[in-house]
SEVEXSE-40847 format. One record per residue (C-alpha): residue number from 1; residue in one letter; chain; x, y, z. Coordinates in Angstrom, 1 decimal, always signed. Example, Ala and Ser with C-alpha at 12.3 -4.5 7.8 and 13.67 -1.06 7.14 Angstrom:
2
i/aa/ch/X/Y/Z
1/A/A/+12.3/-4.5/+7.8
2/S/A/+13.7/-1.1/+7.1
END
This chain:
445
i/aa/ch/X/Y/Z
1/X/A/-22.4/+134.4/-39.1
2/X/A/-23.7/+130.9/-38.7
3/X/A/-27.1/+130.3/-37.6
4/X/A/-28.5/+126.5/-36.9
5/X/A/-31.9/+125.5/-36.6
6/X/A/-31.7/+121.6/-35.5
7/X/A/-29.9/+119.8/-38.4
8/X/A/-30.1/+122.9/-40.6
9/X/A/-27.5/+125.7/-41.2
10/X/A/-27.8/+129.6/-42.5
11/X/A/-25.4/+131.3/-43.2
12/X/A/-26.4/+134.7/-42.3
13/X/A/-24.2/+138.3/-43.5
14/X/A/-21.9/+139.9/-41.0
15/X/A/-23.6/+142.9/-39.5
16/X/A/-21.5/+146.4/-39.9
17/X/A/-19.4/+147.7/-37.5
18/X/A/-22.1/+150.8/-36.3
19/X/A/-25.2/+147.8/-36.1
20/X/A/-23.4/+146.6/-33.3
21/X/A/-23.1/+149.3/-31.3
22/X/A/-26.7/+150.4/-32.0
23/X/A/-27.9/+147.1/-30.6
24/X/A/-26.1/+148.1/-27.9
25/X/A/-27.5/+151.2/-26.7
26/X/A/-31.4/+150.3/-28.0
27/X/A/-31.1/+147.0/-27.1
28/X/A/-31.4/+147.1/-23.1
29/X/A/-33.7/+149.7/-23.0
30/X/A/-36.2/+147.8/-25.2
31/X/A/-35.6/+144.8/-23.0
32/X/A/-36.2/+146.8/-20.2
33/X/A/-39.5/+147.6/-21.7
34/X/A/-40.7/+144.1/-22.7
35/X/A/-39.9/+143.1/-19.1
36/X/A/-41.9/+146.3/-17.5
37/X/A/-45.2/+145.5/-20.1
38/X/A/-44.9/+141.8/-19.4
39/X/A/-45.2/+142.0/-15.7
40/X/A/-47.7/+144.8/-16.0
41/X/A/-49.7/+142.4/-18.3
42/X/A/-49.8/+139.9/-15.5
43/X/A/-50.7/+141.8/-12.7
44/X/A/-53.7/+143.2/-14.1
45/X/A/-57.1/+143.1/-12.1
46/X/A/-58.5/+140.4/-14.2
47/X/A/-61.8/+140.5/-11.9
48/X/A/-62.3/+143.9/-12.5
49/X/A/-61.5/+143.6/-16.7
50/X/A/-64.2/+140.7/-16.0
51/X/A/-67.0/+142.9/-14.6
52/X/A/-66.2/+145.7/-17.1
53/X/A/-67.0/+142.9/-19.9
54/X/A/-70.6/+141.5/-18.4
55/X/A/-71.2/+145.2/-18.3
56/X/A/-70.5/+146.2/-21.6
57/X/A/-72.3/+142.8/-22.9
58/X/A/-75.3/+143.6/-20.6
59/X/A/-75.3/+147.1/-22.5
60/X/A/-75.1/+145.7/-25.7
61/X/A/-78.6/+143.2/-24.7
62/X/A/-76.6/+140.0/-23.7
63/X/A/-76.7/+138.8/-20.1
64/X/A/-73.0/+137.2/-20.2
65/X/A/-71.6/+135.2/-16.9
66/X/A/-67.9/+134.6/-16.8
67/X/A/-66.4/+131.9/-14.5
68/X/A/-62.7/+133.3/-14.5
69/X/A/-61.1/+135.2/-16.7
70/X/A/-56.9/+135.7/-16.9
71/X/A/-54.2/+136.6/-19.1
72/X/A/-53.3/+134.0/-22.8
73/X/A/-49.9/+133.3/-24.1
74/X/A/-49.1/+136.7/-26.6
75/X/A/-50.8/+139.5/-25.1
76/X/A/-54.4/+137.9/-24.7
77/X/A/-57.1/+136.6/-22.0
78/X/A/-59.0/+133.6/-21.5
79/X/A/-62.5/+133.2/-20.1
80/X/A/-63.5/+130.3/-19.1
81/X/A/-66.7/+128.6/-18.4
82/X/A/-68.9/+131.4/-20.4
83/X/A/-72.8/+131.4/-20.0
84/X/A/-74.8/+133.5/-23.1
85/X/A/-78.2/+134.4/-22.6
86/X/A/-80.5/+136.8/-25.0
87/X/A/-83.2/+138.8/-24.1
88/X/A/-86.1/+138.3/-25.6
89/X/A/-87.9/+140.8/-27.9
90/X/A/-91.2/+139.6/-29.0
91/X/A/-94.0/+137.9/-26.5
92/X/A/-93.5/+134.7/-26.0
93/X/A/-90.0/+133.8/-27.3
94/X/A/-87.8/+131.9/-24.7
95/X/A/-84.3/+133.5/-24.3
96/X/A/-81.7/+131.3/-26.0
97/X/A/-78.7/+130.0/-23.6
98/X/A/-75.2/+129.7/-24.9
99/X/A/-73.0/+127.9/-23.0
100/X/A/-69.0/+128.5/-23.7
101/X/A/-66.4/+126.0/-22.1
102/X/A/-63.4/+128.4/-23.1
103/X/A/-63.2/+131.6/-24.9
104/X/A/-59.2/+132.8/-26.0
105/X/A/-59.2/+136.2/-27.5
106/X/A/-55.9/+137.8/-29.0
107/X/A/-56.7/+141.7/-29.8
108/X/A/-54.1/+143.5/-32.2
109/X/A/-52.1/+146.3/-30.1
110/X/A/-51.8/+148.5/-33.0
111/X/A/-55.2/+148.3/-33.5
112/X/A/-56.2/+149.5/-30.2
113/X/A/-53.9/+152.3/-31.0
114/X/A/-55.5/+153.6/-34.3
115/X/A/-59.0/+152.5/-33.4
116/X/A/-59.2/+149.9/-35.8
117/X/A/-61.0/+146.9/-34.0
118/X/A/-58.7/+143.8/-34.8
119/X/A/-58.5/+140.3/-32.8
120/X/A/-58.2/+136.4/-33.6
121/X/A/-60.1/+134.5/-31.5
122/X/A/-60.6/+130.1/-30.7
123/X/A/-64.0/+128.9/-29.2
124/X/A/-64.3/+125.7/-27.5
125/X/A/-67.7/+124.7/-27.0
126/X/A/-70.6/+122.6/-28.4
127/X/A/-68.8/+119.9/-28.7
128/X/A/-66.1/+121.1/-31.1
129/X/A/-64.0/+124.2/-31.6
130/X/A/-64.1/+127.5/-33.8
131/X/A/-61.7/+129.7/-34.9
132/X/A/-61.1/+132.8/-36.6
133/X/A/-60.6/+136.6/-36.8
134/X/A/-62.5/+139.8/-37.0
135/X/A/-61.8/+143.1/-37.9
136/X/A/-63.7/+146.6/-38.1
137/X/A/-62.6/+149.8/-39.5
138/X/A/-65.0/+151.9/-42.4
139/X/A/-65.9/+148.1/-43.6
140/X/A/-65.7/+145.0/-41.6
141/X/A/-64.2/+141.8/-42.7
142/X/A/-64.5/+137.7/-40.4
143/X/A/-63.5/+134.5/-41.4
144/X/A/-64.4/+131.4/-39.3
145/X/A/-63.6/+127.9/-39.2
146/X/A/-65.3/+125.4/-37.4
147/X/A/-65.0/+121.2/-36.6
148/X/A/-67.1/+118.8/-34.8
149/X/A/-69.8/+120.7/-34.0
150/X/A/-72.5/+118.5/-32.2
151/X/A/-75.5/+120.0/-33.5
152/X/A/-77.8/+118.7/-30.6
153/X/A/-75.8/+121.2/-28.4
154/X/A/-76.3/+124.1/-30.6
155/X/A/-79.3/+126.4/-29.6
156/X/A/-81.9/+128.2/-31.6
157/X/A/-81.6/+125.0/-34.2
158/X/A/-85.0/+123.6/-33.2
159/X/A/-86.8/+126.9/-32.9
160/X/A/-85.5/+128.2/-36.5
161/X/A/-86.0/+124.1/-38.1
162/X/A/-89.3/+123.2/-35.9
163/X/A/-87.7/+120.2/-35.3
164/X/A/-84.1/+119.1/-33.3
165/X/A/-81.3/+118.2/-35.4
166/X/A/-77.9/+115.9/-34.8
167/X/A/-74.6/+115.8/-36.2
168/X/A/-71.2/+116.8/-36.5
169/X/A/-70.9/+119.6/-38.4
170/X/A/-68.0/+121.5/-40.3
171/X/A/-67.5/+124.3/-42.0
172/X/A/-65.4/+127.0/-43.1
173/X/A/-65.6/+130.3/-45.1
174/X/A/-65.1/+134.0/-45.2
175/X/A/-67.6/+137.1/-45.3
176/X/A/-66.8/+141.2/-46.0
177/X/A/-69.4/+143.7/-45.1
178/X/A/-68.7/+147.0/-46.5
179/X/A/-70.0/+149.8/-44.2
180/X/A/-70.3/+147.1/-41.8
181/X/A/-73.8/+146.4/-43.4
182/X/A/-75.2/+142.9/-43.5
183/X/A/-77.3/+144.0/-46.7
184/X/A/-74.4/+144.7/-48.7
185/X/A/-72.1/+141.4/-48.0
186/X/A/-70.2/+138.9/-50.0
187/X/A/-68.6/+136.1/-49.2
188/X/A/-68.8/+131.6/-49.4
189/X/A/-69.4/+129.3/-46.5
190/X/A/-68.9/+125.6/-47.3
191/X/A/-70.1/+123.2/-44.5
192/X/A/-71.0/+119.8/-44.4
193/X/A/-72.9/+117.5/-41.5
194/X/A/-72.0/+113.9/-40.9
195/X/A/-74.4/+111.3/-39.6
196/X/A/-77.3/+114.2/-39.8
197/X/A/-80.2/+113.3/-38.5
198/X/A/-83.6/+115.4/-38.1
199/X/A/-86.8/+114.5/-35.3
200/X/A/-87.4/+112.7/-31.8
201/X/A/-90.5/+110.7/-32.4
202/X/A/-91.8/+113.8/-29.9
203/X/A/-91.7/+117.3/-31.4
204/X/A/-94.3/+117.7/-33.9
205/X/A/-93.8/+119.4/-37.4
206/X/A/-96.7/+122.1/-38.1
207/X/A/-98.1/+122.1/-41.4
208/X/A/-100.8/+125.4/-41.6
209/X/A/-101.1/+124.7/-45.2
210/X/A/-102.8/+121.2/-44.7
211/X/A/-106.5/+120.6/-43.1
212/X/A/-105.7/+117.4/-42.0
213/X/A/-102.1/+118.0/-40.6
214/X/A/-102.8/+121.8/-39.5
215/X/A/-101.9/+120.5/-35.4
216/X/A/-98.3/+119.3/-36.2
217/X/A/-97.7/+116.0/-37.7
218/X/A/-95.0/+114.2/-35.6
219/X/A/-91.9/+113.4/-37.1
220/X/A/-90.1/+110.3/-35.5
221/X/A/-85.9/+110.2/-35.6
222/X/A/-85.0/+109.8/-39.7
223/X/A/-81.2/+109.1/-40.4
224/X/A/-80.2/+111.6/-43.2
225/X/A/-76.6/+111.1/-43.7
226/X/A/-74.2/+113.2/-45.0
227/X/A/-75.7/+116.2/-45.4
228/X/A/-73.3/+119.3/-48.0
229/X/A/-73.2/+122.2/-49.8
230/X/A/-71.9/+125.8/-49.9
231/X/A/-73.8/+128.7/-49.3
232/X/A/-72.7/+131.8/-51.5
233/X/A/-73.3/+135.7/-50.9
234/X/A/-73.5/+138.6/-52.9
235/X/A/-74.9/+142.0/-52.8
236/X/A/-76.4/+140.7/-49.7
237/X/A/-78.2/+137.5/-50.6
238/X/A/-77.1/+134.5/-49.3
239/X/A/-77.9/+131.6/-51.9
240/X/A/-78.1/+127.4/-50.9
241/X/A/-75.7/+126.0/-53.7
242/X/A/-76.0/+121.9/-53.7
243/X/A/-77.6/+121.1/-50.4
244/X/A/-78.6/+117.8/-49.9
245/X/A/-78.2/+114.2/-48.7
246/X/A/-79.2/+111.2/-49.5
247/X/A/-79.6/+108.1/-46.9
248/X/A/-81.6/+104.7/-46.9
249/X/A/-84.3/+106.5/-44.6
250/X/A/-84.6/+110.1/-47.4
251/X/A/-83.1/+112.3/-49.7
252/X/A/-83.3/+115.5/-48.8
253/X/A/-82.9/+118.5/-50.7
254/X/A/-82.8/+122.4/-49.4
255/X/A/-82.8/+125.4/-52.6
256/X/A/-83.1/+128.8/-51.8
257/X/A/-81.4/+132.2/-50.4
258/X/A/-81.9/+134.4/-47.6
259/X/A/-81.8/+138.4/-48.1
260/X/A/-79.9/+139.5/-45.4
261/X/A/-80.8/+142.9/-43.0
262/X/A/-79.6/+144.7/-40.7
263/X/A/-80.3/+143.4/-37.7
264/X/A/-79.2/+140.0/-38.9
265/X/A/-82.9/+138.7/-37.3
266/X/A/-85.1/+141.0/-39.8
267/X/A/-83.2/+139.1/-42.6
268/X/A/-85.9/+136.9/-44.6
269/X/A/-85.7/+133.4/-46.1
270/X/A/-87.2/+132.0/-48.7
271/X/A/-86.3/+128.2/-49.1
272/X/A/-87.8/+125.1/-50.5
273/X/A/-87.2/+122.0/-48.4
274/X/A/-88.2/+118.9/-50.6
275/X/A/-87.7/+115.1/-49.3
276/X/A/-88.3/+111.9/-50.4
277/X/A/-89.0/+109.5/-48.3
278/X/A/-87.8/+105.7/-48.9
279/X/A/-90.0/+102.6/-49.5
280/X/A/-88.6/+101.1/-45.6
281/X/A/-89.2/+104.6/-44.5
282/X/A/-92.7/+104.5/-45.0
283/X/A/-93.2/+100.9/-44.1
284/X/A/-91.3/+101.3/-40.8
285/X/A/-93.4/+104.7/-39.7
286/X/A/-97.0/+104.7/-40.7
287/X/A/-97.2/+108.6/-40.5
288/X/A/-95.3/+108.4/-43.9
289/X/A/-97.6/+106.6/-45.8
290/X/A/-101.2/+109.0/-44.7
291/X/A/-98.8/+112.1/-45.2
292/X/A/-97.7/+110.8/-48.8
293/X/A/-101.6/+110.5/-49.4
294/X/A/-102.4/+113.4/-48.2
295/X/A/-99.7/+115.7/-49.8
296/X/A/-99.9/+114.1/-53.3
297/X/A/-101.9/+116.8/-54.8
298/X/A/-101.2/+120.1/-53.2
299/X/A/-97.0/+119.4/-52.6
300/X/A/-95.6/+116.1/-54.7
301/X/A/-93.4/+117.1/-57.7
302/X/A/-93.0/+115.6/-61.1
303/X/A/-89.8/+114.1/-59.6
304/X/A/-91.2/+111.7/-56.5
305/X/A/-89.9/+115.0/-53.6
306/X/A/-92.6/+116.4/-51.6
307/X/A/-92.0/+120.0/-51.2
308/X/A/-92.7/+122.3/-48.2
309/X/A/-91.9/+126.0/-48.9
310/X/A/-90.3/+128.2/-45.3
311/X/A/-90.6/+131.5/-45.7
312/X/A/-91.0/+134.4/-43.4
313/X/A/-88.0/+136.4/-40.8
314/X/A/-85.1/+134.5/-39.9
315/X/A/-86.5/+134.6/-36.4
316/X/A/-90.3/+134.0/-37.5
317/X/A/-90.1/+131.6/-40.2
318/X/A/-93.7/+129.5/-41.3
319/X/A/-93.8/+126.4/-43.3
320/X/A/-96.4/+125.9/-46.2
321/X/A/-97.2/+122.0/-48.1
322/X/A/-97.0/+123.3/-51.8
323/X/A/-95.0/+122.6/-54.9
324/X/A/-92.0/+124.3/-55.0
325/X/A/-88.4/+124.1/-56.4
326/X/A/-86.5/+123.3/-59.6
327/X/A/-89.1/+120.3/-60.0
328/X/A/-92.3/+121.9/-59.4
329/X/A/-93.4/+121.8/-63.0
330/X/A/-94.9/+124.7/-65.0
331/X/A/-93.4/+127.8/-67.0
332/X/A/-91.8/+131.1/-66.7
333/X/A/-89.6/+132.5/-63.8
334/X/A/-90.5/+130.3/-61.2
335/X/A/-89.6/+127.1/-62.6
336/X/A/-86.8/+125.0/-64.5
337/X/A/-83.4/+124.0/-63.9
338/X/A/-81.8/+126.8/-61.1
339/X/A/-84.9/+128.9/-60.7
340/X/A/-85.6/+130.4/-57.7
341/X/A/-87.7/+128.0/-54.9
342/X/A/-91.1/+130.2/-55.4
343/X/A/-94.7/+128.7/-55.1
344/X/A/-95.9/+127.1/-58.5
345/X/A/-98.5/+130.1/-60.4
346/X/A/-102.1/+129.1/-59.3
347/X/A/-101.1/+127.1/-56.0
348/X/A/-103.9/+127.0/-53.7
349/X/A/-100.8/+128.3/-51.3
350/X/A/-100.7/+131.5/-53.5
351/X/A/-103.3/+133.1/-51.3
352/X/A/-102.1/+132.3/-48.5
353/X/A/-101.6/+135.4/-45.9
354/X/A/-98.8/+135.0/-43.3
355/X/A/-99.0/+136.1/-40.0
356/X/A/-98.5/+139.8/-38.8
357/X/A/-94.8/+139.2/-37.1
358/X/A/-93.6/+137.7/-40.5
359/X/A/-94.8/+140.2/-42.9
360/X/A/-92.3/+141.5/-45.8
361/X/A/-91.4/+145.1/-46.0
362/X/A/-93.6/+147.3/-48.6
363/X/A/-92.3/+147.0/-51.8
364/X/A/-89.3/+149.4/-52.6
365/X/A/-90.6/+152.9/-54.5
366/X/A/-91.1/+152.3/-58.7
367/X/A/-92.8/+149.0/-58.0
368/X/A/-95.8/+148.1/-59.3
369/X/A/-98.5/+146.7/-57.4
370/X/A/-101.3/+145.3/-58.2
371/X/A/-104.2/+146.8/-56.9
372/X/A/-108.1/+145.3/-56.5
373/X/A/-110.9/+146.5/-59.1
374/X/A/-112.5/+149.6/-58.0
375/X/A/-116.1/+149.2/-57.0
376/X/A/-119.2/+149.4/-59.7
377/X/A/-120.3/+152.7/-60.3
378/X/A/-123.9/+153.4/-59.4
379/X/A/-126.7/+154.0/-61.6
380/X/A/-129.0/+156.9/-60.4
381/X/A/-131.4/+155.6/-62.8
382/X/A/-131.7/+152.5/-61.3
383/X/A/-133.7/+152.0/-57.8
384/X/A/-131.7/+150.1/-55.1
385/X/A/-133.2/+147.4/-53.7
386/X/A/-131.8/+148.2/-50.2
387/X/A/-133.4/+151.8/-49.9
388/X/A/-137.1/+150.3/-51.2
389/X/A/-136.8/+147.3/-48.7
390/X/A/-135.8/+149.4/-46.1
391/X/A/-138.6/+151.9/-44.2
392/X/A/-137.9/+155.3/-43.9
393/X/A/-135.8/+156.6/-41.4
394/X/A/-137.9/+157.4/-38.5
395/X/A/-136.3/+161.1/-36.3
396/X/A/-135.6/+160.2/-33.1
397/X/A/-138.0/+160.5/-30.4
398/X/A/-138.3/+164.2/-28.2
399/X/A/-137.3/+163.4/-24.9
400/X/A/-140.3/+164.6/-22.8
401/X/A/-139.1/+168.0/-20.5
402/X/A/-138.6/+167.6/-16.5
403/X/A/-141.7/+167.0/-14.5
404/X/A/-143.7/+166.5/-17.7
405/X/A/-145.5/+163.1/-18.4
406/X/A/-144.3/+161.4/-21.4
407/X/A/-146.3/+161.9/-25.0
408/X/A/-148.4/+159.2/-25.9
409/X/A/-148.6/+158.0/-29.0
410/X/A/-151.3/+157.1/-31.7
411/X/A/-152.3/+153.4/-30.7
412/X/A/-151.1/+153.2/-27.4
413/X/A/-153.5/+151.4/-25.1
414/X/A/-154.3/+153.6/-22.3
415/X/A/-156.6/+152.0/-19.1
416/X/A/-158.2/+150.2/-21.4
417/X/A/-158.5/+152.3/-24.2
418/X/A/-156.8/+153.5/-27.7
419/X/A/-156.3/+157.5/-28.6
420/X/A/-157.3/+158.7/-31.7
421/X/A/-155.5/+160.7/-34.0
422/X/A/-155.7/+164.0/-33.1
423/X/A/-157.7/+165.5/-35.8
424/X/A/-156.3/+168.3/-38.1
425/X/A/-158.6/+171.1/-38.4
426/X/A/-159.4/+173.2/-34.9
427/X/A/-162.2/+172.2/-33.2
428/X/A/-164.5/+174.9/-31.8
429/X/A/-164.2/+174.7/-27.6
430/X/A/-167.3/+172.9/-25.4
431/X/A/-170.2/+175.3/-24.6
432/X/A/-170.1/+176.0/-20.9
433/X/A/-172.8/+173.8/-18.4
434/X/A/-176.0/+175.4/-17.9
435/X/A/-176.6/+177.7/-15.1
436/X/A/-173.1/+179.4/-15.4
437/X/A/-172.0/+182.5/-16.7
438/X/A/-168.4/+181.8/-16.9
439/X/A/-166.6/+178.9/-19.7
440/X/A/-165.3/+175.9/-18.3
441/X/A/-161.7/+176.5/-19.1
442/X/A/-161.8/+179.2/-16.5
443/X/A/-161.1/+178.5/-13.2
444/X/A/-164.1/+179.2/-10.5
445/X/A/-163.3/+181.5/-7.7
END
């Protein structure tokens, strides 16, 4: 048997004698079943399938909108026009909006069958379009792939950065969660950013480690280039490896890692952001030159970058102006070539408390921790200067009994006058007036 594909020829064995007759009797029933699950895949109630979907979303906490939704080429269905809103959890924070232009979703059959959650899916939106595929059994396993991402469409940029970002972005990369924990990942993202570019000449940067900046210092539009680097996971920590970019406005360069938790928004980074701003730079935008003066002893390195450390929740992150990084000088653990972005030993910023929503988790049992002095035992001996210039506690006053008059007291004025002290011996009673029989104290008939 001959089989040609365009210009090409196979030659393919002869089937035996009893495969033909097989084919026969299997074959038209199984085309009779293709046919039957093919027209039963098309006449499904797509509006229903699309209200069963916002309501398993709004169960999950998403408040999910779906234009139209129908069947995909292969077994799948297409949403299109896809609105994404979260509900906030914390007072104050704005619900982030994700708009979708098309959604395409191709679940696995057999894994519907064995309960073994299993899809590909393609994602137009932002600008640019993702790909990839997930699946979930005892451990879960993605992959994504991503191009032309505009990053001014992307939300929750600005609230995680402070400051709005542009772009196209790309990126690609794989990640394995056994147990389906984020904690206990692995996995490598590389991604790059052409024509980055970070501020508006509107939003302001806050610094809460510096007096004279504490407001917000605003940070106009600075052309960053191309902006790389990889970002590597294991045993749940997700490590910065070579991010930065350099440009004729800054060089910019981002160390750090991120410990991932479960939920994803209790994970908590711990980066150093360190930038150098070009001679134009600062003659072009005058905030550059008062912020280089005022950050050149609490946050400028050895090597020209200024350094501001982000720490805090993924969702809750703070900024700090202090000497970080691979170039923040000193010895031991925190610094040197590929040390970890921690504030320099004896940083003003060392005593810094954060607030209350971006507080770390107590330290894991077996740690030690180092506890304040205990307070200076007391010398009985010894008077205290408190108790002698202090009077001695007075018992509170009697209150006086119903329908009595209230006491007086030794010194009170009283029409005119002042009581005496009321002496403490007895004194003998008044001799009765003359020309009675009967003492005074008794009363006359």
């Amino acid at each position: 048997m001959i089989l040609r594909i365009g210009r090409r020829e196979l030659a393919l064995p002869d089937l035996p004698p009893w495969a033909g007759r097989v084919g026969k009797v299997a074959g038209y029933p199984l085309y009779g079943l293709l046919i039957f699950l093919f027209v039963l895949y098309l006449s499904l109630p797509w509006s229903r399938a699309k209200d069963r979907l916002e309501a398993e979303a709004s169960a999950a906490g998403y408040d999910v909108q779906i234009g139209s939704l129908g069947p995909a080429f292969l077994f799948g269905f297409r949403a299109q026009d896809v609105v994404v809103k979260t509900r906030p959890v914390m007072p104050g924070e704005k619900p982030t909006r994700i708009v979708l232009d098309r959604v395409t979703v191709h679940p696995s059959l057999l894994g519907l069958l064995f309960k073994h959650v299993s899809f590909d899916y393609r994602v137009r939106g932002f600008g640019g379009v993702m790909s990839g595929s997930y699946s979930q059994g005892a451990d879960a396993e993605t992959d994504l792939e991503a191009r032309d991402i505009d990053l001014t469409q992307v939300p929750g940029i600005e609230y995680a950065f402070k400051l709005p970002m542009g772009g196209s972005a790309r990126g690609a990369g794989a990640l394995f969660m056994p147990k389906t924990r984020f904690g206990e990942a692995k996995g490598e993202l590389k991604f790059d950013c052409k024509d980055c570019s970070i501020g508006d000449g509107k939003a302001k940067l806050p610094l809460p480690g510096n007096q004279f900046f504490a407001e917000g210092v605003t940070v106009p539009r600075i052309k960053l280039g191309n902006l790389s680097g990889k970002v590597v996971v294991d045993k749940g920590v997700a490590r910065l490896v070579a991010v930065e970019s350099h440009s004729p406005d800054m060089d910019v360069k981002i160390e750090g890692d991120v410990t991932l938790r479960d939920p994803i928004g209790f994970s908590s980074a711990n980066f150093c952001l360190a930038f150098k701003p070009s001679a134009a730079l600062s003659k072009r935008e005058a905030v550059f030159g008062v912020l280089g003066q005022s950050l050149d002893q609490t946050a400028k390195r050895a090597d020209g970058y200024y350094t501001l450390r982000v720490s805090g929740r993924l969702d809750s992150m703070y900024f700090m102006t202090v000497r970080c990084g691979a170039g923040a000088g000193g010895t031991g653990p925190n610094a040197g070539p590929g040390a970890p972005p921690m504030m320099r030993p004896g940083s003003p910023a060392t005593t810094f408390t954060p607030p209350a929503s971006t507080l770390m988790p107590p330290a894991p049992p077996g740690a030690t921790v180092d506890l304040p002095p205990p307070p200076p035992t007391p010398n009985p001996s010894a008077p205290d200067a408190a108790a002698v210039a202090a009077p001695p506690p007075q018992p509170p006053p009697t209150p006086p009994l119903e329908g009595t008059a209230p006491p007086l007291h030794v010194g009170a004025p009283v029409r005119g006058t002042v009581l005496s002290p009321t002496p403490t011996e007895p004194q003998p009673p008044p001799a009765p007036p003359a020309g009675t029989d009967k003492p005074a104290t008794e009363p006359s008939e």
